[in-house]
C-alpha positions as CSV (number, residue, x, y, z in Angstrom):
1,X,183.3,40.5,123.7
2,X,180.5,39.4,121.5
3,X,182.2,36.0,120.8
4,X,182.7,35.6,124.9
5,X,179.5,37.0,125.4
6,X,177.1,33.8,123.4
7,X,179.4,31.5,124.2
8,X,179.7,32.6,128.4
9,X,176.5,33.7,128.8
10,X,176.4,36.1,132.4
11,X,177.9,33.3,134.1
12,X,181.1,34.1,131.9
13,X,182.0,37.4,132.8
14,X,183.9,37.1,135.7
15,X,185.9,35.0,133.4
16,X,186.3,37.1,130.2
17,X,187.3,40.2,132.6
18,X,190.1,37.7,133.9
19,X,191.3,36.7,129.9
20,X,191.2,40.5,129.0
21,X,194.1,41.1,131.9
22,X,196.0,38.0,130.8
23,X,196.3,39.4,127.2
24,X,197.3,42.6,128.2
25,X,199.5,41.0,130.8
26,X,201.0,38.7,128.2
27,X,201.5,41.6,125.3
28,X,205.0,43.7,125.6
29,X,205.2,46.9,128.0
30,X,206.7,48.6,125.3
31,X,203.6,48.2,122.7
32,X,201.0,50.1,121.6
33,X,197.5,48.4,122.2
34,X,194.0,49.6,121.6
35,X,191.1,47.6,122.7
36,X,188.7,47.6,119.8
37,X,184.7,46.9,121.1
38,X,182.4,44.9,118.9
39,X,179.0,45.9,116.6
40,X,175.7,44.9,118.0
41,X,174.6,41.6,117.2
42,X,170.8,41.3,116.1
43,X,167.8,42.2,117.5
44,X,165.3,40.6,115.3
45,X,165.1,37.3,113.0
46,X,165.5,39.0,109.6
47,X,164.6,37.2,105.8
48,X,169.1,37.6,105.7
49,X,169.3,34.9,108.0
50,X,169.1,31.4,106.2
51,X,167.1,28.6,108.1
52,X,170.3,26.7,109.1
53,X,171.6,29.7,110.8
54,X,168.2,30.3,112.5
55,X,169.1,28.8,116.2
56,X,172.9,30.9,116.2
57,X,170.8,33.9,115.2
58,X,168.0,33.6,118.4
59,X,170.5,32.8,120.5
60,X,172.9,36.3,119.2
61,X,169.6,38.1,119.2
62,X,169.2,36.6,123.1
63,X,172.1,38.0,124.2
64,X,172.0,40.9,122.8
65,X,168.3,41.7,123.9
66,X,169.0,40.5,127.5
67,X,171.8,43.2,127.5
68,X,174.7,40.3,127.9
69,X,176.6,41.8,125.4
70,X,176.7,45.2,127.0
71,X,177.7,43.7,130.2
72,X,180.9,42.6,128.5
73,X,181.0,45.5,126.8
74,X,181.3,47.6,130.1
75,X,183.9,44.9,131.2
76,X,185.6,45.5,128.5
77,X,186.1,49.6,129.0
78,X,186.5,48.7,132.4
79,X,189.5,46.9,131.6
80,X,190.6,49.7,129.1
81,X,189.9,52.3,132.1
82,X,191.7,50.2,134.9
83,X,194.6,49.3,132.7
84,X,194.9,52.6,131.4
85,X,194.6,51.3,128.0
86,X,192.9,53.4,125.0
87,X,189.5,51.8,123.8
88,X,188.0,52.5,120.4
89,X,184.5,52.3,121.6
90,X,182.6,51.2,118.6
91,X,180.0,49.7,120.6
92,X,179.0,53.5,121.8
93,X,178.6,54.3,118.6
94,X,175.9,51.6,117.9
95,X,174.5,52.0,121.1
96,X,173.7,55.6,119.8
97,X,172.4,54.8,116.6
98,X,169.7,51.9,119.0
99,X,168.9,55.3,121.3
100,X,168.4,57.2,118.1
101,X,165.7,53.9,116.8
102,X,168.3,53.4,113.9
103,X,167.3,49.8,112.9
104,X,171.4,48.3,113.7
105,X,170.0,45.0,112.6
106,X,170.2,46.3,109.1
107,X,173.5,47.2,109.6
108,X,174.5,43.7,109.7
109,X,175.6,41.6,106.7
110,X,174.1,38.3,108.0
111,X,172.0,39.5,109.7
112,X,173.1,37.9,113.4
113,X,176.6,39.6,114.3
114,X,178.7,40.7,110.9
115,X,178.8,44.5,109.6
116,X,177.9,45.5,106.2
117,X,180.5,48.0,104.4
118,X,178.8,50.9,105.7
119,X,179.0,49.8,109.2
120,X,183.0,48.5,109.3
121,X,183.3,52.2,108.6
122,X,181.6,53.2,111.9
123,X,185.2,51.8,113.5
124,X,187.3,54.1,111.7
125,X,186.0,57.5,114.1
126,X,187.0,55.6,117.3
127,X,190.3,54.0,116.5
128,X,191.3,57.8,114.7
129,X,190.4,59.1,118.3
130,X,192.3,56.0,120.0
131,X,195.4,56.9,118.2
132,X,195.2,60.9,118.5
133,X,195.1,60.3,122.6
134,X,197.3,57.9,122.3
């Protein structure tokens, strides 16, 4: 989704939701699949990010601020939901810790769209729960 989500823009959408189907069309009846959502990208130029990476960072933070990402994002658990397909929502989990004014930019290694250690650990609670429905 985040990838899909710079690179698409919203004219992209209608497209991602179509490659979403196609993988899990293309993937064996018989085996186990959890959709995994992404982290937040930035939401601020940080000192992390070098000058060369300034123009991928504005346009991360631009699709993240302009709420592109969660519109793939909610594609992407519609997906899960129509397919019947378990979804480790990390995304929820980040989108909890924004609500709460937890600064997720500093969660992010480069400080565009990579997690820190701290943060890859925030996937571990929903992939557990993906597994224990599952």
């Amino acid at each position: 989704a985040l990838n899909d989500a710079v690179q698409g823009g919203p004219g992209g959408l209608a497209t991602y939701r179509q490659s979403l189907h196609a993988a899990l069309d293309r993937i064996e009846p018989s085996s186990a699949v959890i959709l995994l959502s992404p982290c937040m990208m930035a939401t601020k130029l940080t000192e992390r990010v070098s000058k060369a990476s300034h123009d991928a960072a504005r346009a991360c933070i631009a699709t993240q601020t302009a709420g592109v990402l969660d519109a793939y994002v909610d594609a992407l658990r519609a997906v899960a939901a129509e397919r019947d397909v378990p979804l480790a929502d990390t995304y929820a989990i980040w989108q909890a810790m924004a609500a709460a004014r937890i600064d997720t930019t500093a969660l992010l290694a480069n400080g565009i769209n990579h997690p820190h250690g701290y943060a890859h650990d925030l996937y571990v609670v929903p992939i557990m729960a993906s597994l224990e429905q599952g």
